[in-house]
Backbone bond lengths (Angstrom), bond angles and torsions (degrees), N, CA, C in turn:
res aa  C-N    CA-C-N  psi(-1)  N-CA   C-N-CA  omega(-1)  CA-C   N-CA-C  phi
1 X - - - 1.450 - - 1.535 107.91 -
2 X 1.599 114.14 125.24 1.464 92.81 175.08 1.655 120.44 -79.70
3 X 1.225 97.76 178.20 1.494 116.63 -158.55 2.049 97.14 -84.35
4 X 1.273 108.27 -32.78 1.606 98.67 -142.34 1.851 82.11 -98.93
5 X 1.043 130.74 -17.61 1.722 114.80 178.69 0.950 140.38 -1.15
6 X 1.301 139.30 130.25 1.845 112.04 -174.47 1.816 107.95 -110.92
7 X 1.153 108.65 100.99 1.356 121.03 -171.67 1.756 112.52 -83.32
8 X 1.312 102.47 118.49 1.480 110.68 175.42 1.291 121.08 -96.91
9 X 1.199 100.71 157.87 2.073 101.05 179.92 1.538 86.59 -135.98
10 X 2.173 93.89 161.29 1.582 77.98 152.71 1.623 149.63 -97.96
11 X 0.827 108.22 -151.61 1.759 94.62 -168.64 1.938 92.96 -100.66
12 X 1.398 130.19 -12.55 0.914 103.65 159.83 2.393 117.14 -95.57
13 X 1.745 91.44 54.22 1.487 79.78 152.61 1.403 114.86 -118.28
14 X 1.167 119.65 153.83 1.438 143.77 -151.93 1.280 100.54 -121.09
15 X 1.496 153.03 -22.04 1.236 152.52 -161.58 1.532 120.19 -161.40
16 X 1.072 140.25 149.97 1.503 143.76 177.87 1.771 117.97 -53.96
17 X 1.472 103.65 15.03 1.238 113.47 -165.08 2.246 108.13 -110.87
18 X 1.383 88.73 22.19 1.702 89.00 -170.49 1.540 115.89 -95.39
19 X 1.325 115.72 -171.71 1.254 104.75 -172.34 1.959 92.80 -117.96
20 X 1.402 100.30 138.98 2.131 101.45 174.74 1.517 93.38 -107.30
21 X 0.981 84.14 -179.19 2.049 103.94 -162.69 2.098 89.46 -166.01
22 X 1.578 88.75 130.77 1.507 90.11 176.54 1.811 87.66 -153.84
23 X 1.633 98.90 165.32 1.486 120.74 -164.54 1.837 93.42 -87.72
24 X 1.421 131.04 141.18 1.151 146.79 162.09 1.262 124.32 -125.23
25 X 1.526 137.22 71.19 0.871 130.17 -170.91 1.690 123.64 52.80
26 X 1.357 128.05 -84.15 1.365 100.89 -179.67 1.548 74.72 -130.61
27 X 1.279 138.31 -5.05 1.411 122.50 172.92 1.794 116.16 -81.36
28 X 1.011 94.38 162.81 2.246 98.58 165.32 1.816 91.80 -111.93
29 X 1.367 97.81 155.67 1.554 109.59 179.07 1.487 87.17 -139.82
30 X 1.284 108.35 147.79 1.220 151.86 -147.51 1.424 111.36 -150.97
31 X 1.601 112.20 116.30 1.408 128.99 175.48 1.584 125.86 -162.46
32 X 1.339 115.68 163.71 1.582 116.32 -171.68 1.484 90.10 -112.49
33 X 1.457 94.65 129.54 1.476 114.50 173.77 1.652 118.05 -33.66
34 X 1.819 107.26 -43.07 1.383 117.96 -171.17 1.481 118.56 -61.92
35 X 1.818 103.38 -51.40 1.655 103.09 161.93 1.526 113.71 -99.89
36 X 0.987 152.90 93.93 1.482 164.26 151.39 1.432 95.36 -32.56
37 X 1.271 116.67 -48.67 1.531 98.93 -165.95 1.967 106.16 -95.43
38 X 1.231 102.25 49.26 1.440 84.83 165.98 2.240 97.68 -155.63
39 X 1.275 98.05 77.08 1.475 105.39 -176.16 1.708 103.61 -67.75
40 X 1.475 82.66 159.59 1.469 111.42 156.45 1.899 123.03 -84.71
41 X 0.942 118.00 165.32 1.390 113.99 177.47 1.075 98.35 -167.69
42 X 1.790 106.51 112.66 1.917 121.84 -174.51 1.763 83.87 -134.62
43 X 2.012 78.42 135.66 1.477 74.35 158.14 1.555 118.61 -84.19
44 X 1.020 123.06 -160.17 1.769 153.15 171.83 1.525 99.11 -30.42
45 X 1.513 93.64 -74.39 1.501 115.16 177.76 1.256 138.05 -39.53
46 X 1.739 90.38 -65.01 2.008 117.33 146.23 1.105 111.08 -24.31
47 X 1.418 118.55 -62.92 1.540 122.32 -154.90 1.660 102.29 -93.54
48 X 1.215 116.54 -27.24 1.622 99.92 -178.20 1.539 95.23 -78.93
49 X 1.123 135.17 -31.78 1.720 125.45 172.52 1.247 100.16 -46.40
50 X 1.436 115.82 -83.50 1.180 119.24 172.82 1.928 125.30 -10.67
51 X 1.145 94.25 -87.50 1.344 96.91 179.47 1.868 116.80 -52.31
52 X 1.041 122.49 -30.98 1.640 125.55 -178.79 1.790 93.68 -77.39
53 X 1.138 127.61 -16.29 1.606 105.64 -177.56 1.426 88.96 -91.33
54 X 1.208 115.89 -48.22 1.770 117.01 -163.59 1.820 95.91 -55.54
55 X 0.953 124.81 -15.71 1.561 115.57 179.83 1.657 112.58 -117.87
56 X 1.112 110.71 9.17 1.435 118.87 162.81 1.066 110.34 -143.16
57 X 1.702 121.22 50.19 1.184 150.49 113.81 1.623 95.24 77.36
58 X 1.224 107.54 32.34 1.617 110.39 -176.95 2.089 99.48 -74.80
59 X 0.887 135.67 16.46 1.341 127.20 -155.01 1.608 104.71 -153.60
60 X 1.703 127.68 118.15 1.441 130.82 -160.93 1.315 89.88 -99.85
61 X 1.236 93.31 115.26 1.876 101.42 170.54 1.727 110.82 -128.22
């Protein structure tokens, strides 16, 4: 995993407890601020699924 990534959160987190998302070549990586060292790794695909359910509310949180 490289070292220099630029990992974003959003601006509504409030505590060391959020989730970052940064660009990897053709993958997105995915992680919680709390453990850094234990990422996610979605591809393109992964992550546009991903993200289109999380906004059409396919998921009870």
């Amino acid at each position: 995993m490289p070292e220099d990534l630029d990992f974003r959160r959003s601006t509504f987190c409030e505590s060391n407890a959020c989730v970052e998302v940064a660009e990897m070549d053709t993958d997105i990586v995915v992680r919680q601020s709390e453990h850094p060292d234990r990422p996610l790794v979605l591809s393109r695909p992964e992550w546009e699924a991903f993200r289109s359910g999380l906004l059409a509310g396919e998921f009870d949180f």
